[in-house]
C-alpha positions in Angstrom: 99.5 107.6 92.4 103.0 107.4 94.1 103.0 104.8 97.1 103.8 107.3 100.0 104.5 105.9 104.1 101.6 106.2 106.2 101.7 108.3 109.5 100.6 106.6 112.6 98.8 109.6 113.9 96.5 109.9 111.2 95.8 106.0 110.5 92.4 104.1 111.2 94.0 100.6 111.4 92.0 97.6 111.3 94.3 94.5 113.4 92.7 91.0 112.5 93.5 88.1 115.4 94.4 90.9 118.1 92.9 89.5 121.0 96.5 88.1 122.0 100.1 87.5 120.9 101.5 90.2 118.0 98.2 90.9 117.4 97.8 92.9 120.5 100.7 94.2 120.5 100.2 96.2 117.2 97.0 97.4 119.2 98.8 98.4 121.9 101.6 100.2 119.8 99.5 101.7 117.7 97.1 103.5 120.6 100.3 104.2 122.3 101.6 106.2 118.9 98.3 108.1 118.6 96.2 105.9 116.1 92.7 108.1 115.8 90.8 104.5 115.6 91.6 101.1 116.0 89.5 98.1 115.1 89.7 95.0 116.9 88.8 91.7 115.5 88.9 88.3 116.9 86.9 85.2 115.9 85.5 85.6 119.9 85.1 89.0 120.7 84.6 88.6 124.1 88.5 87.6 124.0 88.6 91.4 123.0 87.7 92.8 126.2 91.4 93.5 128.0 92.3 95.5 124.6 90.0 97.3 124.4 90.0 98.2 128.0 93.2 99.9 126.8 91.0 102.8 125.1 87.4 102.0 124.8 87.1 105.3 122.7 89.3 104.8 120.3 89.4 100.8 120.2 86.7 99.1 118.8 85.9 95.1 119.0 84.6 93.1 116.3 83.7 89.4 115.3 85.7 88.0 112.9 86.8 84.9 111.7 88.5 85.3 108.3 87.7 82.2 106.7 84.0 83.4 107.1 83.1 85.2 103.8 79.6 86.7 105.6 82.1 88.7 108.7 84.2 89.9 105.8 81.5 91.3 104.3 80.1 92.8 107.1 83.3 94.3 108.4 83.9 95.9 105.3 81.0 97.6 105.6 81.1 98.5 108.6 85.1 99.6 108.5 84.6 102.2 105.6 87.2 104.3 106.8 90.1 102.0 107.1 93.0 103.3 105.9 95.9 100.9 107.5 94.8 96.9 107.0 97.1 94.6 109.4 96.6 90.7 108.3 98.0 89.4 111.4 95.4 85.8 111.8 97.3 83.1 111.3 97.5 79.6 113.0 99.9 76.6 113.6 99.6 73.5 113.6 103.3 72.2 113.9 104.6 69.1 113.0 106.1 67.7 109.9 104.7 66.5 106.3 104.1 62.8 107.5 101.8 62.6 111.0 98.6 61.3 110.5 96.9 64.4 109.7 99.6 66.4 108.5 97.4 67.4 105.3 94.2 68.7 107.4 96.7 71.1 109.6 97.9 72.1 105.9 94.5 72.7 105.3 93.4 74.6 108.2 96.8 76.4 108.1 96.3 77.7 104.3 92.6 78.5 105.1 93.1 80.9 107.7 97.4 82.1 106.6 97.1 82.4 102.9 93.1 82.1 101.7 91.8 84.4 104.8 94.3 87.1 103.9 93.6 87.2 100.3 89.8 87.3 101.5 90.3 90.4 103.8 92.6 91.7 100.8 90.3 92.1 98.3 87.6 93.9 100.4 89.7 96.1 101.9 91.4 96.7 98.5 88.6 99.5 97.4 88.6 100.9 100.6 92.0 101.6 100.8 91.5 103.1 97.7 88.9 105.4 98.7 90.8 106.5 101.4 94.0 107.5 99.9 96.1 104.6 99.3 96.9 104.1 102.8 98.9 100.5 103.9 98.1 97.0 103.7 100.7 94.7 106.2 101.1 90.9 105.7 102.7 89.1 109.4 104.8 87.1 107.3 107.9 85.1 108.4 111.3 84.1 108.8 109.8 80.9 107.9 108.0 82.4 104.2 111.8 82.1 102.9 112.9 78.5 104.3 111.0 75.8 105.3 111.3 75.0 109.1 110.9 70.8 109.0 109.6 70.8 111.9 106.5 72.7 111.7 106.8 71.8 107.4 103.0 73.1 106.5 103.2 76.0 108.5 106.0 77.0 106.7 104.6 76.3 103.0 101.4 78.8 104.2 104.0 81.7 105.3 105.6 81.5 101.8 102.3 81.5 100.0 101.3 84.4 102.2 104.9 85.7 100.9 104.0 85.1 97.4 101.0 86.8 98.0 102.5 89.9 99.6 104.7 91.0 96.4 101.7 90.0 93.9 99.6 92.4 96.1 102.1 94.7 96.3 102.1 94.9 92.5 98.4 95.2 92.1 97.7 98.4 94.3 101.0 99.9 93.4 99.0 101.8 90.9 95.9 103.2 94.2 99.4 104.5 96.0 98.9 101.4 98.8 102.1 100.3 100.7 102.3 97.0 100.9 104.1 95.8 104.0 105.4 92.2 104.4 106.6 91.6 108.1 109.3 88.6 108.4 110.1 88.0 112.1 112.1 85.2 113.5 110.5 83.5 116.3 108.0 85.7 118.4 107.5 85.5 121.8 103.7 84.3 122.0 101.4 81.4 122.9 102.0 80.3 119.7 105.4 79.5 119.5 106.0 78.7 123.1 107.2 75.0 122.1 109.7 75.8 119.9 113.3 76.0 121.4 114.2 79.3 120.0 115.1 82.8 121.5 112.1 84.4 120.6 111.2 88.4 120.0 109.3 89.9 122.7 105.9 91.1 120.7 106.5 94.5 121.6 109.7 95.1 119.4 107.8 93.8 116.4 105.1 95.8 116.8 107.2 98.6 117.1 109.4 97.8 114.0 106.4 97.6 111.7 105.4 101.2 112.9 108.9 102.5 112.1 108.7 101.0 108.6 105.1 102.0 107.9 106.4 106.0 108.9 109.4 105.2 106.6 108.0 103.7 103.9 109.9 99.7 104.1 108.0 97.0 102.1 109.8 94.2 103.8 110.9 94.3 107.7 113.0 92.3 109.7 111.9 93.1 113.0 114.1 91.3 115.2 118.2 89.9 115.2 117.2 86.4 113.9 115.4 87.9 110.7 117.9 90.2 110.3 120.6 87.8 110.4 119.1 85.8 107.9 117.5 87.9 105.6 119.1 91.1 104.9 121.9 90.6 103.1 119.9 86.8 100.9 116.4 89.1 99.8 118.7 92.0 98.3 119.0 90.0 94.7 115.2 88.6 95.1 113.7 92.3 95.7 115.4 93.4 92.9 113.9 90.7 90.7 110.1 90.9 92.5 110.5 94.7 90.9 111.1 93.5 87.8 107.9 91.0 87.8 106.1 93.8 89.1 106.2 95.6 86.0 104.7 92.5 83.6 101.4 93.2 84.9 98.7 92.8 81.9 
């Protein structure tokens, strides 16, 4: 099956960590560019309540933490008709490789950035399947192709999710899934409020990803800084994540 762009207006998207940040903003841009259904998910749900105030019809709120392997398992079940998976969770802990607990944040970060997305990967997989193919979307980042020192193990867990992204991308080539990996530079959120940076307002990456899930783009730069930075050093890379991609067993 060919991997074909997905058209907003017909997706059922499922948005994990969208209580705030990005991940509301893909809500938000999706309802605004006619998404029939959009599920919600937060480890607090209650933090769900302003979103979904948005569109209580078409927006629905759900528990989930996605280190938790029993709210995976019930979202899948209850999120049959999915057809448009958005693994935006992620944390940060900041600070480099040598503070005192500069392993546990790589811990927690991996656990939630890398190990939580594979879990909500493969039980979304199938469905995906079911549904046509549809479009799977990684929130990667500027940070998954150089390590930013100063907030080291955050870094390491956006190039694993990288990693991850183009083995995905490989594996459900074959169901007709697009396989999205989203590289901004620095966003605008709570999350990256300490970091000295010109940051992205949410809303233009949000919109970006929708422009590259109508057209079809595996990787996106959303914002100047990505761009910048990436477009012209990935060319040569791509070319040779195609060439892995075919040395599947």
């Amino acid at each position: 099956m060919a991997v074909q762009p997905i058209q907003i207006k017909s997706a059922i998207a499922l948005v994990t960590g969208a209580n705030r940040g990005i991940g509301r903003a893909f809500v938000e841009a999706l309802h605004t560019a006619g998404a029939q259904k959009i599920y919600a998910t937060a480890r607090n749900v209650d933090s769900l309540a302003d979103v979904v105030a948005i569109d209580p019809a078409r927006i629905v709120p759900l528990t989930l933490d996605v280190t938790n392997a029993e709210q995976i398992a019930a979202i899948s079940q209850q999120a049959q008709d999915v057809n448009l998976l958005i693994n935006n969770a992620g944390v940060l802990g900041g600070g480099d490789l040598f503070i005192d607990n500069s392993i546990e944040t790589a811990q927690w970060e991996m656990n939630v950035t890398y190990f939580g997305t594979l879990a909500m990967t493969r039980a979304f997989s199938s469905i995906l399947k079911r549904n046509g193919g549809g479009a799977l979307v990684n929130l990667c980042s500027l940070a998954s192709y150089v390590n930013v020192p100063s907030v080291a193990t955050y870094s390491a867990a956006k190039a694993a999710l990288h990693s991850l992204t183009q083995g995905t991308r490989a594996q459900l080539a074959a169901q007709g899934t697009l396989v999205v990996g989203l590289y901004p530079g620095p966003i605008d959120t709570r999350m990256a409020e300490e970091l000295p940076l010109d940051k992205a307002p949410t809303s233009q990456v949000a919109d970006a990803l929708l422009h590259g899930l109508e057209n079809g783009i595996e990787d996106i730069y959303p914002d100047d800084t990505a761009a910048q930075v990436l477009s012209g050093v990935t060319e040569g890379l791509k070319a040779i994540e195609k060439q892995f991609a075919e040395m599947l067993p």
